[in-house]
Every structure is written in C-alpha cells, then in structure tokens.
MMTF fields as JSON, N, C-alpha, C and O atoms, coordinates in Angstrom:
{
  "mmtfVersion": "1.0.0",
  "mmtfProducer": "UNKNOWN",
  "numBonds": 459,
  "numAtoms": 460,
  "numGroups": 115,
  "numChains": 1,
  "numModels": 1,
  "chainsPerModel": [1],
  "groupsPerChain": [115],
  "chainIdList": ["A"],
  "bondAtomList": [4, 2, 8, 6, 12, 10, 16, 14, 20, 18, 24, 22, 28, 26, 32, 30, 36, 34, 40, 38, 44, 42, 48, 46, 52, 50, 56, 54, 60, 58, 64, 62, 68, 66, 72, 70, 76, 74, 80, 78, 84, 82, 88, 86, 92, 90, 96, 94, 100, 98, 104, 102, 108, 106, 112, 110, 116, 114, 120, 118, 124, 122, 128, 126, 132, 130, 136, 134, 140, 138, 144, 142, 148, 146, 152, 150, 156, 154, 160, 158, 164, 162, 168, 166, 172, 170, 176, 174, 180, 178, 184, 182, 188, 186, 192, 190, 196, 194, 200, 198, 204, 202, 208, 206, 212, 210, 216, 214, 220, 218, 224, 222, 228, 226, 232, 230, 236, 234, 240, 238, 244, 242, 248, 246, 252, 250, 256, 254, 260, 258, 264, 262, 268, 266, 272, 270, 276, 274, 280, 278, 284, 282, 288, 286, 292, 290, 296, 294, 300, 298, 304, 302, 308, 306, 312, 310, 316, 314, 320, 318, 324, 322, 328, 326, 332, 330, 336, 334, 340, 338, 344, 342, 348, 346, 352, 350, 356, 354, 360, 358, 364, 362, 368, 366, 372, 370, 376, 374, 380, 378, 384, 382, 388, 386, 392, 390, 396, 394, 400, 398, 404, 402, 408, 406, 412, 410, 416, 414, 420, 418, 424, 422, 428, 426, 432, 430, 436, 434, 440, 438, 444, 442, 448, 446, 452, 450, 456, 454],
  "bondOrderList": [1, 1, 1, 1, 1, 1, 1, 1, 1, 1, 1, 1, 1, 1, 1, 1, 1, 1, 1, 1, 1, 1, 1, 1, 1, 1, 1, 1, 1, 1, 1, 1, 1, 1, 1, 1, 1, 1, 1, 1, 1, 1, 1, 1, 1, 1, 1, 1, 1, 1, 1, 1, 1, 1, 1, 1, 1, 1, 1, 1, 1, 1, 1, 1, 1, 1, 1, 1, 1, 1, 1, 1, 1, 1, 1, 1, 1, 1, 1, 1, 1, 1, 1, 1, 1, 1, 1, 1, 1, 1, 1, 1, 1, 1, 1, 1, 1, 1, 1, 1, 1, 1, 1, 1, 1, 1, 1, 1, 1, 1, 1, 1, 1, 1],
  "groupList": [{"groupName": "UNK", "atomNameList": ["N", "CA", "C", "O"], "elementList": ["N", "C", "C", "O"], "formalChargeList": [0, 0, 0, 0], "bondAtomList": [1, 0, 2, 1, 3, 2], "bondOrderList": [1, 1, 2], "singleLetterCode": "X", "chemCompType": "L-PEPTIDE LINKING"}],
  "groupTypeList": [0, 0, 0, 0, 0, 0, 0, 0, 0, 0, 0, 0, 0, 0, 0, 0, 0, 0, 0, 0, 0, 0, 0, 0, 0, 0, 0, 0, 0, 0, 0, 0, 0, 0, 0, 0, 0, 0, 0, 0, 0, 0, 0, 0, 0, 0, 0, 0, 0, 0, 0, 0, 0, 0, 0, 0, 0, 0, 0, 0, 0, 0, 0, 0, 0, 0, 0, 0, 0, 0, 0, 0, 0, 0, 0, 0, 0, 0, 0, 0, 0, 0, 0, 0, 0, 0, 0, 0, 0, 0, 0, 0, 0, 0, 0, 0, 0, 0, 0, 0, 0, 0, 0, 0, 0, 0, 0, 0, 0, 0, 0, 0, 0, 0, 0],
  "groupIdList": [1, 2, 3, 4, 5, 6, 7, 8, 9, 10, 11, 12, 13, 14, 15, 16, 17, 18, 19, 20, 21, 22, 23, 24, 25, 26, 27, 28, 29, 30, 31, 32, 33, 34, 35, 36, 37, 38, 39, 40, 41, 42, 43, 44, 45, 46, 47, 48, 49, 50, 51, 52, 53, 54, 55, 56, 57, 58, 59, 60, 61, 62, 63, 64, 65, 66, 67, 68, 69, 70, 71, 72, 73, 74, 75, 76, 77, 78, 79, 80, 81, 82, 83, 84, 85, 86, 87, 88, 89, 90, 91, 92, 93, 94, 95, 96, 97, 98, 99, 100, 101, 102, 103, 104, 105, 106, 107, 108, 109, 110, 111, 112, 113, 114, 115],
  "secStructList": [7, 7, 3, 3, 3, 3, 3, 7, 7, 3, 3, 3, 7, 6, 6, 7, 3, 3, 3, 3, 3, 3, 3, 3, 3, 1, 1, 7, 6, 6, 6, 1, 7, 3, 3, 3, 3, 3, 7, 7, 6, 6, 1, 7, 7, 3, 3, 3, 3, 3, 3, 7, 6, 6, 7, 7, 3, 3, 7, 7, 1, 1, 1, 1, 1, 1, 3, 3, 3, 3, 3, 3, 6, 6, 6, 6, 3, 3, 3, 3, 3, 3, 3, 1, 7, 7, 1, 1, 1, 7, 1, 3, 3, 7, 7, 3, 3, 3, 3, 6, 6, 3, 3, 3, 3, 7, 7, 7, 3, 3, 3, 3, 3, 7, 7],
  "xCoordList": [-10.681, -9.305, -8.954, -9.073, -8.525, -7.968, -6.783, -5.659, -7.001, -5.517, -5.918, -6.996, -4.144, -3.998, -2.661, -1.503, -3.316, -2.256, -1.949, -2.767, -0.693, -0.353, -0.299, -0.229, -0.346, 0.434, 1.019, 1.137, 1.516, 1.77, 3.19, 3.363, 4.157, 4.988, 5.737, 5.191, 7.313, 8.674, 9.171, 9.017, 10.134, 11.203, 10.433, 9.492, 10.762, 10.217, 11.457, 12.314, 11.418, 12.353, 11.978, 10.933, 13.131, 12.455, 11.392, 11.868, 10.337, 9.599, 8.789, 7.769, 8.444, 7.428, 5.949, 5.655, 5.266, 4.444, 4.324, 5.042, 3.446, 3.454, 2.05, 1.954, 1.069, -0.017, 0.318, 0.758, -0.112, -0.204, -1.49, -2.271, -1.848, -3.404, -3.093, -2.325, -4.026, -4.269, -5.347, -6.485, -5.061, -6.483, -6.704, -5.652, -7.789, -8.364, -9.23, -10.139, -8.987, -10.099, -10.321, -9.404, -11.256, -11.765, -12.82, -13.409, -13.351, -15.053, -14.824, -15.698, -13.348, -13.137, -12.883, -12.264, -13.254, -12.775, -13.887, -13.693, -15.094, -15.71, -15.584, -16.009, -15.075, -15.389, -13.755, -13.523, -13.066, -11.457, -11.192, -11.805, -9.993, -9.338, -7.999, -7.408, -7.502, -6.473, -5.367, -5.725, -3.936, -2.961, -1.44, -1.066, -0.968, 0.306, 1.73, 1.908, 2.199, 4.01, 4.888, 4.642, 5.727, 7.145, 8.334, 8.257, 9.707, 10.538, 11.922, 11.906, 12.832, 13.957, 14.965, 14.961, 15.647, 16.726, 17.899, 18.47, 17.912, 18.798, 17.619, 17.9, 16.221, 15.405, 14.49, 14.174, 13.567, 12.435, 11.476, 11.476, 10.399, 9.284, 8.697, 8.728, 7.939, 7.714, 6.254, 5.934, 5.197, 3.785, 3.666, 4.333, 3.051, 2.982, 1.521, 1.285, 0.629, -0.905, -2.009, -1.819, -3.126, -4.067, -5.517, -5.606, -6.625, -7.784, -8.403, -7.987, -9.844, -10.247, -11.614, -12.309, -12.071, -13.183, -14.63, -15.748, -14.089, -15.526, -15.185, -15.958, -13.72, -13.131, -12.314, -12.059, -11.955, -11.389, -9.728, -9.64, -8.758, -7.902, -6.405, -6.401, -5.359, -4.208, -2.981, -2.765, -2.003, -0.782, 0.373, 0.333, 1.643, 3.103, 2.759, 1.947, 3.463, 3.898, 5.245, 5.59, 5.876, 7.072, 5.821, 6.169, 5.029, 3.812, 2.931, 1.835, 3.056, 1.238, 1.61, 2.622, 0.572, 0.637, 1.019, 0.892, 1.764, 2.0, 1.46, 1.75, 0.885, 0.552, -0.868, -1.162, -2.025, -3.087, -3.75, -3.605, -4.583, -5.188, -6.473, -7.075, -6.941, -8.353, -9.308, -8.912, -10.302, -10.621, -11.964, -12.604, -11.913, -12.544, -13.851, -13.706, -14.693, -15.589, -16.165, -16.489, -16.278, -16.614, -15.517, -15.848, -14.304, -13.512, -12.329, -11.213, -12.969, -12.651, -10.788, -9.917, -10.651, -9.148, -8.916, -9.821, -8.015, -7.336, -6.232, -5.319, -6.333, -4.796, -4.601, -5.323, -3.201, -2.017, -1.428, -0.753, -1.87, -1.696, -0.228, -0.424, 0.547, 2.175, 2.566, 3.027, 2.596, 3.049, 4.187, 4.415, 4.974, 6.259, 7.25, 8.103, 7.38, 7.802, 9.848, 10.419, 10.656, 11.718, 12.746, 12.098, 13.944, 14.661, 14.942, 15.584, 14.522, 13.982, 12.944, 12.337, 11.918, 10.899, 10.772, 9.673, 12.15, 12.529, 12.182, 12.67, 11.649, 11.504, 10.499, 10.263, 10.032, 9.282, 7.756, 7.537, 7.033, 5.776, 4.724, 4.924, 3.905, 3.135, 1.99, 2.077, 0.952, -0.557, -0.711, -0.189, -1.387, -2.095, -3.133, -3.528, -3.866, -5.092, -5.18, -4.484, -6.105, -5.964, -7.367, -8.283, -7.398, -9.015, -9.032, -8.18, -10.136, -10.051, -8.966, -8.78, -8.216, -7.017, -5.543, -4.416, -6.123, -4.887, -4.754, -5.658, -3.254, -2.327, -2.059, -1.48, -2.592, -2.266, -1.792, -2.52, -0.847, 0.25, -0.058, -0.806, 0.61, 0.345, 1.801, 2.522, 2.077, 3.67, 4.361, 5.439, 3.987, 4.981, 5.164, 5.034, 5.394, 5.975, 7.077, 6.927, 8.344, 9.337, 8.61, 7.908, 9.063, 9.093, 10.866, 11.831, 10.774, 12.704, 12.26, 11.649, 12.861, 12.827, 14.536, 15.056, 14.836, 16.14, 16.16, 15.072, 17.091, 17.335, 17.709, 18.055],
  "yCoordList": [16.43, 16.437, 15.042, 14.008, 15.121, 13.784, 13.052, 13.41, 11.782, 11.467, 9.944, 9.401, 9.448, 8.041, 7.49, 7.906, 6.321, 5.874, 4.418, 3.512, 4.382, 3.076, 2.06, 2.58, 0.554, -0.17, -1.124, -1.111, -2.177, -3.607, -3.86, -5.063, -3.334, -3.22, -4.004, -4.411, -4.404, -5.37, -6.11, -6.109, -7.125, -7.35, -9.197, -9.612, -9.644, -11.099, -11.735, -11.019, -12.953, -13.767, -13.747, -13.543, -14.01, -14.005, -15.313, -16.447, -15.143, -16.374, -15.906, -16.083, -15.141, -14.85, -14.037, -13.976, -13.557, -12.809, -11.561, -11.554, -10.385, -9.584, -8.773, -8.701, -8.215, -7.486, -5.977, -5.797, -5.263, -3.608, -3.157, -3.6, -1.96, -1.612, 0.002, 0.411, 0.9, 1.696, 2.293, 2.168, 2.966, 3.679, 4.754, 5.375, 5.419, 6.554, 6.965, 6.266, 8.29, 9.172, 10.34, 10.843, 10.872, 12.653, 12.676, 13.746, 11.298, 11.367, 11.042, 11.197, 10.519, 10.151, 9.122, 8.918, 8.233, 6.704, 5.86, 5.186, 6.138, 5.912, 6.365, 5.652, 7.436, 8.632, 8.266, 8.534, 7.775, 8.28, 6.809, 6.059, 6.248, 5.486, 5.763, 6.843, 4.312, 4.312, 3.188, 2.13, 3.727, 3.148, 3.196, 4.049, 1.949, 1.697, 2.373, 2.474, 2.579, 2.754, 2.528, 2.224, 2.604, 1.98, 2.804, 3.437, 2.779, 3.16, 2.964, 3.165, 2.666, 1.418, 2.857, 3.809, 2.437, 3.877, 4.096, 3.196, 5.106, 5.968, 5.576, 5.977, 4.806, 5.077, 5.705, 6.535, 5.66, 6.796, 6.027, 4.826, 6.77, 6.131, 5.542, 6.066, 3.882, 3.111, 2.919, 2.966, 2.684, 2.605, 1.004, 0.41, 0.452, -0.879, -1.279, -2.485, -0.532, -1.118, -0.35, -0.027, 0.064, 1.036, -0.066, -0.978, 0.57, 0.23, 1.484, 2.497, 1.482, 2.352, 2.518, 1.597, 4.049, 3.416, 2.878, 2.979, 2.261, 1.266, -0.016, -0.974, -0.034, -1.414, -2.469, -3.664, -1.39, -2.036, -2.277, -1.684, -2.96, -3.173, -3.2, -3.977, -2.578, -2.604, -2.699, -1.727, -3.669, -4.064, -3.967, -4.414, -3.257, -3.204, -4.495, -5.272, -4.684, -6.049, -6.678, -7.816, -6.056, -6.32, -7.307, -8.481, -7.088, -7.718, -7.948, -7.652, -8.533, -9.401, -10.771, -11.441, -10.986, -12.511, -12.704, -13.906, -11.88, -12.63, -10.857, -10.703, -10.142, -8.915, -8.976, -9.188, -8.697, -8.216, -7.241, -6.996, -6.319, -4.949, -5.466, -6.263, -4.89, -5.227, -4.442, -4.439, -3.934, -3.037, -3.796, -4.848, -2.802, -3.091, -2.25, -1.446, -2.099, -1.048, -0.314, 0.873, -1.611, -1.589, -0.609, 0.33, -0.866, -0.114, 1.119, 1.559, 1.266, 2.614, 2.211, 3.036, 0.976, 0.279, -0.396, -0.702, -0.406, -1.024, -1.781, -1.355, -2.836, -3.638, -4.096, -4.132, -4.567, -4.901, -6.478, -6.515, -7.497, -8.344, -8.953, -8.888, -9.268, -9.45, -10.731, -10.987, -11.885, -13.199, -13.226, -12.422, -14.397, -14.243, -13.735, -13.809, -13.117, -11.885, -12.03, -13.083, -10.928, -11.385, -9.925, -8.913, -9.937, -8.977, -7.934, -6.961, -8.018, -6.562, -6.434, -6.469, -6.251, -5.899, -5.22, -4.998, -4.689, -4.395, -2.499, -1.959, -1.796, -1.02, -0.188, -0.866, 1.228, 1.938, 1.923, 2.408, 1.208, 1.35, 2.504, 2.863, 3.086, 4.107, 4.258, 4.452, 4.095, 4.711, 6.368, 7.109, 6.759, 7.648, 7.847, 6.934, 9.058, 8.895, 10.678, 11.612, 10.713, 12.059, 12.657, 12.183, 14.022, 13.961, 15.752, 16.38, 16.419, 17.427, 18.49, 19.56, 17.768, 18.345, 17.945, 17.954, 17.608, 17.531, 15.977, 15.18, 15.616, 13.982, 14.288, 15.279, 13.25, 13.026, 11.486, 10.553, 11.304, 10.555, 9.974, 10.443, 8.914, 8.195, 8.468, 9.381, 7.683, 8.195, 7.304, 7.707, 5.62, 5.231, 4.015, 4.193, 3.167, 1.782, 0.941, 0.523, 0.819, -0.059, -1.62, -2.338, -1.721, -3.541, -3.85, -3.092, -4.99, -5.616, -6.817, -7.358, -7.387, -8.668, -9.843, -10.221, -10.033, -11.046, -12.101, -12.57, -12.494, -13.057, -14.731, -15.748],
  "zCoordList": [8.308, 7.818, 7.285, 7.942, 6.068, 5.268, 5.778, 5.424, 6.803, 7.316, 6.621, 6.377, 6.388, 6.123, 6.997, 6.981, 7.815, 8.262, 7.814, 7.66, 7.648, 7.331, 8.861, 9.974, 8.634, 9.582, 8.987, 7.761, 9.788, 8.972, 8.863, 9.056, 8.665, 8.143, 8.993, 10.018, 8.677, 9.641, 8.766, 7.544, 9.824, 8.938, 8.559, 9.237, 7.956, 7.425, 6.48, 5.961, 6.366, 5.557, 3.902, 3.284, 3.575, 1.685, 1.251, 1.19, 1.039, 0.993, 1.574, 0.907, 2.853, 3.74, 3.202, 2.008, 4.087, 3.837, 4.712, 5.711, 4.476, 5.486, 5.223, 3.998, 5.75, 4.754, 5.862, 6.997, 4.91, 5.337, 5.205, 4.363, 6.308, 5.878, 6.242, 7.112, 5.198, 5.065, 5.642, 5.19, 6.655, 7.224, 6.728, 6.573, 6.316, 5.606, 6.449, 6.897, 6.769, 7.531, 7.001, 6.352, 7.105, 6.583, 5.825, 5.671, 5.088, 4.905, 3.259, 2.407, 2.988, 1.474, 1.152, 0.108, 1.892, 1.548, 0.625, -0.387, 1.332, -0.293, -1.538, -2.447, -1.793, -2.733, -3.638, -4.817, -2.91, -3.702, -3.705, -2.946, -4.823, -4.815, -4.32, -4.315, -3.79, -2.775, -3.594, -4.113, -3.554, -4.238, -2.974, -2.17, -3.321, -2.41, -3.605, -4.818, -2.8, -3.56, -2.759, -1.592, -3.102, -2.225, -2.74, -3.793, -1.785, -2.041, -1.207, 0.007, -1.708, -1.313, -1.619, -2.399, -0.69, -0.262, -1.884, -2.501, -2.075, -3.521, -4.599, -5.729, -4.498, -5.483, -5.777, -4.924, -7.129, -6.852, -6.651, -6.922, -6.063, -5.526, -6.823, -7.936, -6.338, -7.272, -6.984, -5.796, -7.993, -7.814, -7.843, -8.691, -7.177, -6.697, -6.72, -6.655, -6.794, -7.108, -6.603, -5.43, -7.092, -6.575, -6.991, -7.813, -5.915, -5.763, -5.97, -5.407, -7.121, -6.768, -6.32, -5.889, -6.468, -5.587, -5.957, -5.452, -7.07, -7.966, -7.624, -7.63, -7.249, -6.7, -7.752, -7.604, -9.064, -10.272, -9.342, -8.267, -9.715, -9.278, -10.115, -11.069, -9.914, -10.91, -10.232, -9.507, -10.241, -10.123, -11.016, -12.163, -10.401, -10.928, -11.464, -10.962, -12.569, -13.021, -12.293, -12.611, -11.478, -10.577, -9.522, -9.393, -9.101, -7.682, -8.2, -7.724, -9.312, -10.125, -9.724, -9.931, -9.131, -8.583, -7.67, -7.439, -6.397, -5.426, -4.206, -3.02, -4.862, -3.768, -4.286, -5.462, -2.942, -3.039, -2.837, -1.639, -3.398, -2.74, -2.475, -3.194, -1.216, -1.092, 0.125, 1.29, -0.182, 0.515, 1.927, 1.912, 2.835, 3.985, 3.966, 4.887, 3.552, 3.705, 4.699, 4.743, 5.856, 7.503, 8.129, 8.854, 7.829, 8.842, 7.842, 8.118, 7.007, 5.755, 5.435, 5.163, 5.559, 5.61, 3.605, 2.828, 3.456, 2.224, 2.648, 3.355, 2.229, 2.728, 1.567, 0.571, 1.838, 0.58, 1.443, 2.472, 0.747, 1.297, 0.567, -0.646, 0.716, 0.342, 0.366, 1.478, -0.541, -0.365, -1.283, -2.187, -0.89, -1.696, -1.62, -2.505, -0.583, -0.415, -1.057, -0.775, -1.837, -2.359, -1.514, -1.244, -1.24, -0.793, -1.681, -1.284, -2.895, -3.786, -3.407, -4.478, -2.372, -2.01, -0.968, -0.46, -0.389, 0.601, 0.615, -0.377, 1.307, 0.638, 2.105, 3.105, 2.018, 2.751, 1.632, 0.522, 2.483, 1.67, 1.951, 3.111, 1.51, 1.792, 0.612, -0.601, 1.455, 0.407, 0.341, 1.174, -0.608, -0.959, -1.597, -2.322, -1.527, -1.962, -2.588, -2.19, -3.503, -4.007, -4.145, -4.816, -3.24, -3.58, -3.556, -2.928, -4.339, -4.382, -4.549, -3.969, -5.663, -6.015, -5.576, -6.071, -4.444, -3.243, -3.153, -3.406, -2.68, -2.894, -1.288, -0.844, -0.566, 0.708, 1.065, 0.726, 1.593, 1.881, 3.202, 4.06, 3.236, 4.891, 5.42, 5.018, 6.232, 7.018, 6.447, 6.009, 6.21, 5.263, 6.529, 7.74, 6.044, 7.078, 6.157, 5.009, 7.115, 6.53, 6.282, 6.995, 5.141, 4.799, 4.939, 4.845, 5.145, 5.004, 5.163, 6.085, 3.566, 3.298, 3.23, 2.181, 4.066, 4.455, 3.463, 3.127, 3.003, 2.14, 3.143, 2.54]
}
C-alpha cells in the first residue's frame, strides 16, 4: 500500500529555517517522482517544487533560492529543506506522488512563519 507521510513542520521566525521530509512507502519511491505543495487558508493549493525520480529538480519561482528538494535513497525520504523562511510562507505543506494512475497525498504538516 502507497503511504506518504510528512514530518517537519512548526512554527519558526521570519528569517528562520525549517526542513520537512517525506516518507514514501509501498515499493514506489524509486519508481515515482515526489513533489511538495502548500496551502495557506482561503487559497488554492500551490506547487512549490518536485523531484523526480531521475533526480532532475524544479522550483516555484516564489522558493528558487532559498528552498531545497533532495532525496534520501537509504531511507525512501525526500526533504524540502526551507531557508529564509518569509510569513507568506506560512502555509500547510504536503507531498505527493503519483503512480499508476493514482495521486496519493501525505497528511500535510503546518508551517507558520512569524513575522
């Protein structure tokens, strides 16, 4: 069964950092590429950067330059490493991954960035 869990997530100052990791289980983490999004309350969900699984890499232009994707191979993990962090960044982050038709979702971890 295809599960993704997020962690990482809390509250941090504007300026700070925070990284999130994506756990992937069900036997697709080599096979599929893995992408973060976010979503900040009355908006629509926003795509924030995906890895895939050749390991090419693509960033919102909102998080070029100060967010990283980067994958773990050892422990089937992707993290989103977050520097800079600004109180428009404030937001429920969550990976997904899409494989065999099907878009499976992690549970999602609050970010909150204080100004």
């Amino acid at each position: 069964q295809v599960q993704l869990v997020e962690s990482g997530g809390g509250l941090v100052q504007a300026g700070g950092s925070l990284r999130l990791s994506c756990v992937v289980s069900g036997g697709i983490y080599s096979r599929s590429g893995v992408g973060w999004y976010r979503q900040a309350p009355e908006n629509e969900r926003e795509f924030v950067g995906r890895i895939t699984s050749a390991g090419s890499i693509y960033y919102a232009d909102s998080v070029k330059g100060r967010f990283t994707i980067s994958r773990d191979n050892a422990k089937n993990t992707v993290s989103l490493q977050m520097n800079s962090l600004k109180p428009e960044d404030t937001a429920v982050y969550s990976c997904h991954a899409q494989w065999d038709g099907r878009d499976y979702w992690g549970q999602g971890t609050q970010v909150t960035v204080s100004s």
